[in-house]
Each structure stands twice: as C-alpha cells, then as structure tokens.
C-alpha positions as CSV (number, residue, x, y, z in Angstrom):
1,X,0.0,0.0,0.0
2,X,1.1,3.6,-0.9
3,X,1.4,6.4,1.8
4,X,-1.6,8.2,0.2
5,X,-3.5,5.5,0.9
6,X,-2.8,4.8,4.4
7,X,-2.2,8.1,5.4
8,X,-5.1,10.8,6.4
9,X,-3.0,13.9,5.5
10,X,-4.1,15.4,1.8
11,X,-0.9,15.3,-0.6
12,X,1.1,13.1,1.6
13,X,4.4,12.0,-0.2
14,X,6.4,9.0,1.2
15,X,9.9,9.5,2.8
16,X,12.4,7.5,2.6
17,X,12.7,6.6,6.0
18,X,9.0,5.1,5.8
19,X,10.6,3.9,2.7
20,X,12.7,1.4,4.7
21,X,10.6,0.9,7.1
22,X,8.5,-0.7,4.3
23,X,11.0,-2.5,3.1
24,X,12.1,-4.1,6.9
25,X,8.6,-4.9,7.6
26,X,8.0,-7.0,3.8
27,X,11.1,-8.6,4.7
28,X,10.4,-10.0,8.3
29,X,10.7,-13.1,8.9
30,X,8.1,-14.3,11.5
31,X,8.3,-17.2,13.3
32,X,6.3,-19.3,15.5
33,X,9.1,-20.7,17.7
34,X,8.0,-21.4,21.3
35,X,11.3,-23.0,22.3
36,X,12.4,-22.3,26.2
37,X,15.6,-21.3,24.5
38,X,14.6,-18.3,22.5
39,X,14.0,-15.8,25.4
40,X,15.6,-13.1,23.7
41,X,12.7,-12.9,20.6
42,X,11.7,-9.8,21.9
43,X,14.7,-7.9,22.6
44,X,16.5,-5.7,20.4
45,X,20.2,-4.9,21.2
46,X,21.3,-1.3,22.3
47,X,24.1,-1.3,19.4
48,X,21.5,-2.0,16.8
49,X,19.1,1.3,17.3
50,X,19.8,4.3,15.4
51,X,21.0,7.6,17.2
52,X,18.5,10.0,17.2
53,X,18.7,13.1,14.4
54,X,16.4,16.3,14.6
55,X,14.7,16.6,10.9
56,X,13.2,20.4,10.4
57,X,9.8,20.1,8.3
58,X,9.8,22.3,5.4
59,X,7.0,25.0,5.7
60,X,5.0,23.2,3.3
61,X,5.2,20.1,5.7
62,X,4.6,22.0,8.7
63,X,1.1,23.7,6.7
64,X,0.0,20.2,5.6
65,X,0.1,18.8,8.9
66,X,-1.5,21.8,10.4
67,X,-4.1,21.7,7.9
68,X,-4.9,18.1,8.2
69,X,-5.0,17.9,11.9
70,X,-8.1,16.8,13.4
71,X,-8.2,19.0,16.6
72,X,-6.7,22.6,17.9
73,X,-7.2,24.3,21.1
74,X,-5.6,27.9,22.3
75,X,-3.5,27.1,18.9
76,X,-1.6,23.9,19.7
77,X,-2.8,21.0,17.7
78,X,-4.3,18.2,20.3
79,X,-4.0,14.5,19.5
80,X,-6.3,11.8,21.2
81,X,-4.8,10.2,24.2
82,X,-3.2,6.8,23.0
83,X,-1.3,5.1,26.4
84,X,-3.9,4.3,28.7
85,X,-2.5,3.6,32.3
C-alpha cells in the first residue's frame, strides 16, 4: 500500500525513512518458535538502534500537517490520548 492511501493527510508523499521501514517490515521473517531457548525474541540490542537526528519540516510540511489535523485548542494541535494507564 502507498502512503496516500494509508495516510489521512491530503498530498502526503512517502519518505524515505517510511521507505525502509516498508521495506524491513516485507522482509520480516516471522516465526512461530515457542522454544524455552529463545528468550531473547523480543529484545532488540542497544548497538543496533539508530541515534537520534532532529529533521526540520519544510514550511509546506509543517502547513500540511496543520491543515490536516483533526483538533486545535488555544492554537496547539491536540491528539487523542493513545497510552492508557
């Protein structure tokens, strides 16, 4: 599926960061190995995550998203609570 489809936001263009994620996600490998042994299927090594870099949004970006966002209040753009706890 294309970012335009799966994406609310009107004109939105993929990246290529969603680019590979796309790609690392078609070429998982799932398994369904319930071994005692494999206790570390759920654990991802600190030497394999990515270091954090600060991306500015062009101003067309940064109007897009304001555009397409469902709610504003005292002009900050409010998203729906998504941890519960």
């Amino acid at each position: 599926m294309t970012v335009d489809i799966l994406s609310s936001i009107k004109g939105a263009q993929p990246s290529e960061s969603v680019n590979q994620l796309f790609d690392v996600i078609k070429n998982a490998v799932p398994t369904n190995n319930n071994s005692l042994n494999n206790v570390n299927r759920n654990c991802v090594s600190v030497s394999d995550l990515r270091e954090d870099v600060v991306i500015e949004s062009s101003e067309i970006e940064k109007q897009l998203i304001i555009e397409n966002f469902p709610n504003k209040k005292n002009g900050f753009l409010v998203v729906a609570k998504v941890i519960e706890g």
